[in-house]
The first five atom37 places (N, CA, C, CB, O) and aatype in JSON, in Angstrom:
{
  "aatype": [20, 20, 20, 20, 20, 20, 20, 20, 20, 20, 20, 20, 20, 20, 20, 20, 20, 20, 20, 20, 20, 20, 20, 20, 20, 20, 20, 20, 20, 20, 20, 20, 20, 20, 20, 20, 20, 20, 20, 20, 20, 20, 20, 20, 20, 20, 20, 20, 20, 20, 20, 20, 20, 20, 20, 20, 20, 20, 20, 20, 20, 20, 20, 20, 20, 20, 20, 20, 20, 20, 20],
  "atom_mask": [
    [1, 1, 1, 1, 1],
    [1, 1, 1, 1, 1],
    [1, 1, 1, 1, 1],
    [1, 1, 1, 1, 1],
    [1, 1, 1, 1, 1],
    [1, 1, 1, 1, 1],
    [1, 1, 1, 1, 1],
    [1, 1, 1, 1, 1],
    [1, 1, 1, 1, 1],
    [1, 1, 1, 1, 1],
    [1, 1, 1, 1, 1],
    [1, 1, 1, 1, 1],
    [1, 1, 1, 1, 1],
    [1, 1, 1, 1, 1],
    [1, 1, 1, 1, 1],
    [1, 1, 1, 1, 1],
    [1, 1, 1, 1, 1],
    [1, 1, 1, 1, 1],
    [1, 1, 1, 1, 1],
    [1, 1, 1, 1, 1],
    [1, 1, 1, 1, 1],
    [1, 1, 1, 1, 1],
    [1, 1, 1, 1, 1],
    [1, 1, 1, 1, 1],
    [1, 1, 1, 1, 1],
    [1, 1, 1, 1, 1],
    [1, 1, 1, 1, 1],
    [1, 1, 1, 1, 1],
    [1, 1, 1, 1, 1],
    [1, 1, 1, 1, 1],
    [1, 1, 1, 1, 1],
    [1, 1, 1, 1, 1],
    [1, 1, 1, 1, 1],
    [1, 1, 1, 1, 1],
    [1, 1, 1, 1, 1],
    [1, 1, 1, 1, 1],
    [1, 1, 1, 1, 1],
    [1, 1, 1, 1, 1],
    [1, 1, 1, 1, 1],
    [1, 1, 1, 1, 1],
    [1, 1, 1, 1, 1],
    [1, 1, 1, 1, 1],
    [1, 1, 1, 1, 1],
    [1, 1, 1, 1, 1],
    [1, 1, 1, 1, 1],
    [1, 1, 1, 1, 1],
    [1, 1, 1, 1, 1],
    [1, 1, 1, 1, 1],
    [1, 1, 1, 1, 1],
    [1, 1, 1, 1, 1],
    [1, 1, 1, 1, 1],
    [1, 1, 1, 1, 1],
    [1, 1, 1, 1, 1],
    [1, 1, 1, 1, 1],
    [1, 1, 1, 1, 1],
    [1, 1, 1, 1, 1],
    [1, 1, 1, 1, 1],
    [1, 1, 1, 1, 1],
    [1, 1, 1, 1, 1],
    [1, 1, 1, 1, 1],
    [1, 1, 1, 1, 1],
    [1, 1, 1, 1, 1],
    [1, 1, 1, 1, 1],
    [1, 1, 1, 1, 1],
    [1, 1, 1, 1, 1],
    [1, 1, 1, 1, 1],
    [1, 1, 1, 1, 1],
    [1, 1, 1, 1, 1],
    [1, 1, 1, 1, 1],
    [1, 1, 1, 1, 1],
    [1, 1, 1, 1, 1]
  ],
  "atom_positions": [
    [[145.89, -49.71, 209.18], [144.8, -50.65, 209.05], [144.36, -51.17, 210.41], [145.2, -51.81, 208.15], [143.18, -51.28, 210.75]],
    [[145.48, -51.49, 211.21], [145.02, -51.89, 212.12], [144.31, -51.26, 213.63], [145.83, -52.5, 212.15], [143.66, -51.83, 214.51]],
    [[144.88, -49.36, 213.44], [144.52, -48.64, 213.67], [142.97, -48.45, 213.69], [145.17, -48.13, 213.19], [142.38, -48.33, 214.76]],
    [[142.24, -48.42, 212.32], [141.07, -48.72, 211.74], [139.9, -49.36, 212.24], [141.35, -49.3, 210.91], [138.78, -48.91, 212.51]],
    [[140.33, -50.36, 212.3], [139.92, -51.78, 213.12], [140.1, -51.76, 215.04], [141.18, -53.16, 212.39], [139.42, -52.43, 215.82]],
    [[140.8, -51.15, 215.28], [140.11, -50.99, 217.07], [139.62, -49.61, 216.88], [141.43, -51.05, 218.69], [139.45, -49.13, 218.0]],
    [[139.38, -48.93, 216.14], [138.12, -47.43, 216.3], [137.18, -48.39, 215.88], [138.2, -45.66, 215.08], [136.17, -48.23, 216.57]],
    [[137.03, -49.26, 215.11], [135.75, -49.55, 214.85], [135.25, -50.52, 216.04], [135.64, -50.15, 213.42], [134.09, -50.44, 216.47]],
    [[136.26, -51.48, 216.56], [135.91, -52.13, 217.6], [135.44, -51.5, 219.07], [136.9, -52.84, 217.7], [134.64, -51.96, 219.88]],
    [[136.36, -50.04, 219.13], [135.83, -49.15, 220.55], [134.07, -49.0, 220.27], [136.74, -47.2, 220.63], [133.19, -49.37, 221.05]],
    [[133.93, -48.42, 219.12], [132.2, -48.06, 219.09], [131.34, -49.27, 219.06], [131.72, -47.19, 217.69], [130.14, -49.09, 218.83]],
    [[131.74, -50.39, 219.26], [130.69, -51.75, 219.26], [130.3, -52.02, 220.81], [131.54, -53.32, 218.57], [131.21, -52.3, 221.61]],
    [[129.23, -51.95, 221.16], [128.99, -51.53, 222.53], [129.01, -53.41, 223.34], [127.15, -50.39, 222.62], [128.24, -54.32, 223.06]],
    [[129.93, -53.41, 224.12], [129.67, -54.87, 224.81], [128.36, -55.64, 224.61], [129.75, -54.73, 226.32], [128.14, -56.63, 223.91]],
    [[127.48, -54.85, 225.46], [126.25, -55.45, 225.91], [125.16, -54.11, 225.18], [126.24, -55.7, 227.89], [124.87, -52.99, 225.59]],
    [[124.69, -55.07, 223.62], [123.86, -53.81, 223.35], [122.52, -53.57, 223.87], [123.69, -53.67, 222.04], [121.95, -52.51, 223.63]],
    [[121.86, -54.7, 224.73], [120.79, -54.01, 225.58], [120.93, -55.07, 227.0], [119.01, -54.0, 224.69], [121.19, -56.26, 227.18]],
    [[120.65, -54.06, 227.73], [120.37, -54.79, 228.91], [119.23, -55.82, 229.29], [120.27, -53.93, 229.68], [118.2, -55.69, 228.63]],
    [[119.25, -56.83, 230.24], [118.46, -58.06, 230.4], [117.17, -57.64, 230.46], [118.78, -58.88, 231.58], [116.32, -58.27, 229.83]],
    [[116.89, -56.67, 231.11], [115.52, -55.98, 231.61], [115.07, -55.61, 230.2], [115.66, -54.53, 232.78], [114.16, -56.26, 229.67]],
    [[115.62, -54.67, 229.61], [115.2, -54.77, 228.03], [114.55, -55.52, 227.37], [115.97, -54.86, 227.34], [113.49, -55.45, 226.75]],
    [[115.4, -56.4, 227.57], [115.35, -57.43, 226.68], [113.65, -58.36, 226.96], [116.9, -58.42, 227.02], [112.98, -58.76, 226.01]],
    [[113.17, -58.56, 228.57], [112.44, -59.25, 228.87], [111.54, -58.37, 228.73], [112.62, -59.9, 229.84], [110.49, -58.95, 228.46]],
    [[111.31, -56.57, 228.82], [110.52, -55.97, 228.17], [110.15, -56.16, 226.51], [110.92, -54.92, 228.48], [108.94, -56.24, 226.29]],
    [[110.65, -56.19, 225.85], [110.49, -56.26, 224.64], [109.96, -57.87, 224.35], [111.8, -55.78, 223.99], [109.48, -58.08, 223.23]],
    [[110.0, -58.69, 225.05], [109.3, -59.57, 224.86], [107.96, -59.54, 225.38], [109.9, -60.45, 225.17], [107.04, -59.99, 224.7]],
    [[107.77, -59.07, 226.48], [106.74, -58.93, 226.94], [105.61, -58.09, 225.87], [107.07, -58.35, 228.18], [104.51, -58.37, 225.39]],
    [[106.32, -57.23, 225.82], [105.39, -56.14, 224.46], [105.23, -57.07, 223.5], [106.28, -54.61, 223.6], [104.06, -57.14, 223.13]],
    [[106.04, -57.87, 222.91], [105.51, -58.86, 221.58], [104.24, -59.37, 222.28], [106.68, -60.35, 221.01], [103.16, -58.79, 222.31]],
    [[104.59, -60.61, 222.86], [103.61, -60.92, 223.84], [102.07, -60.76, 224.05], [104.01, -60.43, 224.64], [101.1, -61.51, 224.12]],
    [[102.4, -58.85, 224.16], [101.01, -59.02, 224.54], [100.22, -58.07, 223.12], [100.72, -58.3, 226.38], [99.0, -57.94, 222.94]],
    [[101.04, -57.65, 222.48], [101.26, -57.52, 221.22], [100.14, -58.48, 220.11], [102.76, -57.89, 221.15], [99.2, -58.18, 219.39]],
    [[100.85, -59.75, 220.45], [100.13, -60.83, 219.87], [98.96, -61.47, 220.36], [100.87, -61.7, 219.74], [98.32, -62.33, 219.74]],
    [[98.7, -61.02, 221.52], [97.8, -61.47, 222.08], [96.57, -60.87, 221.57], [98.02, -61.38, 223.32], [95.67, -61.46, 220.96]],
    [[96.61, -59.71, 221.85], [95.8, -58.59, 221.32], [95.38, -58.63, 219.66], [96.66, -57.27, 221.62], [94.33, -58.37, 219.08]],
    [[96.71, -59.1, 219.2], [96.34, -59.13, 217.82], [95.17, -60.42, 217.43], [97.8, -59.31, 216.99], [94.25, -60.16, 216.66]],
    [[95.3, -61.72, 218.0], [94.57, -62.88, 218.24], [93.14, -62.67, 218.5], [95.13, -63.56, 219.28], [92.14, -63.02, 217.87]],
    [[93.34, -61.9, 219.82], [91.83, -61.21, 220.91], [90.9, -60.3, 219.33], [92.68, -59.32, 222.82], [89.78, -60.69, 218.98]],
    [[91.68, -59.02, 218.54], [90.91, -58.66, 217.69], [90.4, -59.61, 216.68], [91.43, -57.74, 217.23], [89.24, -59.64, 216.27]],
    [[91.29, -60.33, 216.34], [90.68, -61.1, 215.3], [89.38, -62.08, 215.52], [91.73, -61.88, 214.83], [88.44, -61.98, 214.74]],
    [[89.34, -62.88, 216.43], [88.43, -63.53, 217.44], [87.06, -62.52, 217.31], [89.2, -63.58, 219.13], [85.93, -62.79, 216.91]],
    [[87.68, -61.11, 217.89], [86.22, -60.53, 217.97], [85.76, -59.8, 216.87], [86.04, -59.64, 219.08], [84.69, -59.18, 216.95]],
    [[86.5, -59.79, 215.74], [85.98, -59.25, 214.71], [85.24, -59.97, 213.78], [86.8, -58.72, 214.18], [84.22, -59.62, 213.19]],
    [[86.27, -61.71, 213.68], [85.17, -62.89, 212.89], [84.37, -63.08, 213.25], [85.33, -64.05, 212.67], [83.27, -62.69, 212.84]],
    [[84.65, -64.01, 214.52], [83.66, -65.05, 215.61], [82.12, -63.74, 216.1], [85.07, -65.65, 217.65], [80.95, -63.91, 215.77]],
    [[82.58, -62.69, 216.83], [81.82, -62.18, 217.33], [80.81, -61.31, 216.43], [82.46, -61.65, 218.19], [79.73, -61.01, 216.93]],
    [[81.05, -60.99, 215.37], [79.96, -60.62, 214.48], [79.06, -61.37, 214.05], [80.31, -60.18, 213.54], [77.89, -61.05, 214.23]],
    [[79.51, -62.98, 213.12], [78.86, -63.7, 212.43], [78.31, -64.49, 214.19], [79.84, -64.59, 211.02], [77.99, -65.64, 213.91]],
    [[78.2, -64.37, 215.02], [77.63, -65.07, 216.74], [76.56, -63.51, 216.76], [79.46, -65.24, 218.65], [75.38, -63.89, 216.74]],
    [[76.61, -62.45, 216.79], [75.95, -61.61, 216.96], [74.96, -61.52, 215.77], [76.69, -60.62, 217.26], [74.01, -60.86, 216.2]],
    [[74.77, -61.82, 214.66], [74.51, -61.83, 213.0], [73.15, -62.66, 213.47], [75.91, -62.77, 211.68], [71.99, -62.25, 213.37]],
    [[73.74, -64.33, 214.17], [73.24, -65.19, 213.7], [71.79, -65.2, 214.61], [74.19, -66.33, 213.67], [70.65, -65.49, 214.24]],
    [[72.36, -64.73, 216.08], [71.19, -64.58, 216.95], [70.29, -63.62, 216.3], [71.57, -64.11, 218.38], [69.12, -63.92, 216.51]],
    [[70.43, -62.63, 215.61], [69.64, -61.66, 214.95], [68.34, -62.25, 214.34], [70.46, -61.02, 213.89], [67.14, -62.23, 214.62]],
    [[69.13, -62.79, 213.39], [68.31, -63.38, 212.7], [67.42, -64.57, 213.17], [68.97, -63.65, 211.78], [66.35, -64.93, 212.67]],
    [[68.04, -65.09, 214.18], [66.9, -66.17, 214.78], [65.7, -65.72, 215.74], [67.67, -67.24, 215.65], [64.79, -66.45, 216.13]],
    [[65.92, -64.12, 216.09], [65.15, -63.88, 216.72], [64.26, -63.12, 215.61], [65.63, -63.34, 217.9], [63.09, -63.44, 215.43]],
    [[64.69, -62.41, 215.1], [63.29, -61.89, 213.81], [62.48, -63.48, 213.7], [64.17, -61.25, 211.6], [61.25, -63.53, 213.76]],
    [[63.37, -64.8, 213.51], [62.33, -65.65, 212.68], [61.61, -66.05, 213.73], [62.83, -66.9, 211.74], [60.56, -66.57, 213.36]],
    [[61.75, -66.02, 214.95], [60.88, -66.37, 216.31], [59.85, -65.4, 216.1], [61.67, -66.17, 217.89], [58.68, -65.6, 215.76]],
    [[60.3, -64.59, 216.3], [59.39, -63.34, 216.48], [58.41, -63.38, 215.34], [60.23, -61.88, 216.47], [57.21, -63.49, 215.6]],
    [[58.9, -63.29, 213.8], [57.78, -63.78, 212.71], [57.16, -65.09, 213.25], [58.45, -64.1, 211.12], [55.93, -65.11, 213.12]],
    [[57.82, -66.4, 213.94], [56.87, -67.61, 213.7], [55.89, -66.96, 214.54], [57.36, -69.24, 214.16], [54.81, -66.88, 213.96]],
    [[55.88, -66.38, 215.91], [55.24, -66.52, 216.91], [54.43, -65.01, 216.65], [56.17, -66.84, 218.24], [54.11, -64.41, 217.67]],
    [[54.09, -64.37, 215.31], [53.1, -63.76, 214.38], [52.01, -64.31, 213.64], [53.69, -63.29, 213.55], [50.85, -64.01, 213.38]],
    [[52.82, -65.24, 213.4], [52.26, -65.86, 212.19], [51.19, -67.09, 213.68], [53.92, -66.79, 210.68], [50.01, -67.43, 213.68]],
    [[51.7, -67.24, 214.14], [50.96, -68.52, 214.94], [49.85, -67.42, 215.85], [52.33, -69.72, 216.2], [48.9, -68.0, 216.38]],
    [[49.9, -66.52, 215.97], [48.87, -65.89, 216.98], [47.58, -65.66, 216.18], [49.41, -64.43, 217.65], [46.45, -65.78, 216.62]],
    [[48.07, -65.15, 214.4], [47.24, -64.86, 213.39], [46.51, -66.35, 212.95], [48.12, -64.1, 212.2], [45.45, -66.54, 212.37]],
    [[47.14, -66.98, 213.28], [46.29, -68.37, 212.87], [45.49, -68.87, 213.85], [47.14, -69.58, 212.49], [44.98, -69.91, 213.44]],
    [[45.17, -68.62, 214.91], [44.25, -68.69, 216.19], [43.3, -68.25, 215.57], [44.55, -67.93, 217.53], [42.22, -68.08, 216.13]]
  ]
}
């Protein structure tokens, strides 16, 4: 049994990742999430901001029809 128990303890590795690792893999979350934030931003915000100018310029563009035809 006790045999057992240090084979299983030899294969448990001290240090299972190194520091550098470690501050990589945060970094990737990081920017990970960032990115994930950045798409969302430009998929809500920047459509219904692109949508809205649209449409305010057709209705410019109709008022300033409609006002030349009434001259």
């Amino acid at each position: 049994m006790i045999y057992l128990w240090t084979e299983f303890t030899n294969k448990i590795p001290e240090n299972m990742f190194e520091f550098q690792q470690y501050l990589g893999f945060i970094l990737f979350l990081t920017i990970l999430t960032i990115g994930f934030w950045l798409m969302f931003f430009l998929v809500g915000f920047v459509q219904y901001w692109i949508g809205g100018s649209l449409i305010e310029m057709y209705k410019e563009k109709k008022a300033k029809k409609l006002a030349e035809q009434g001259k």
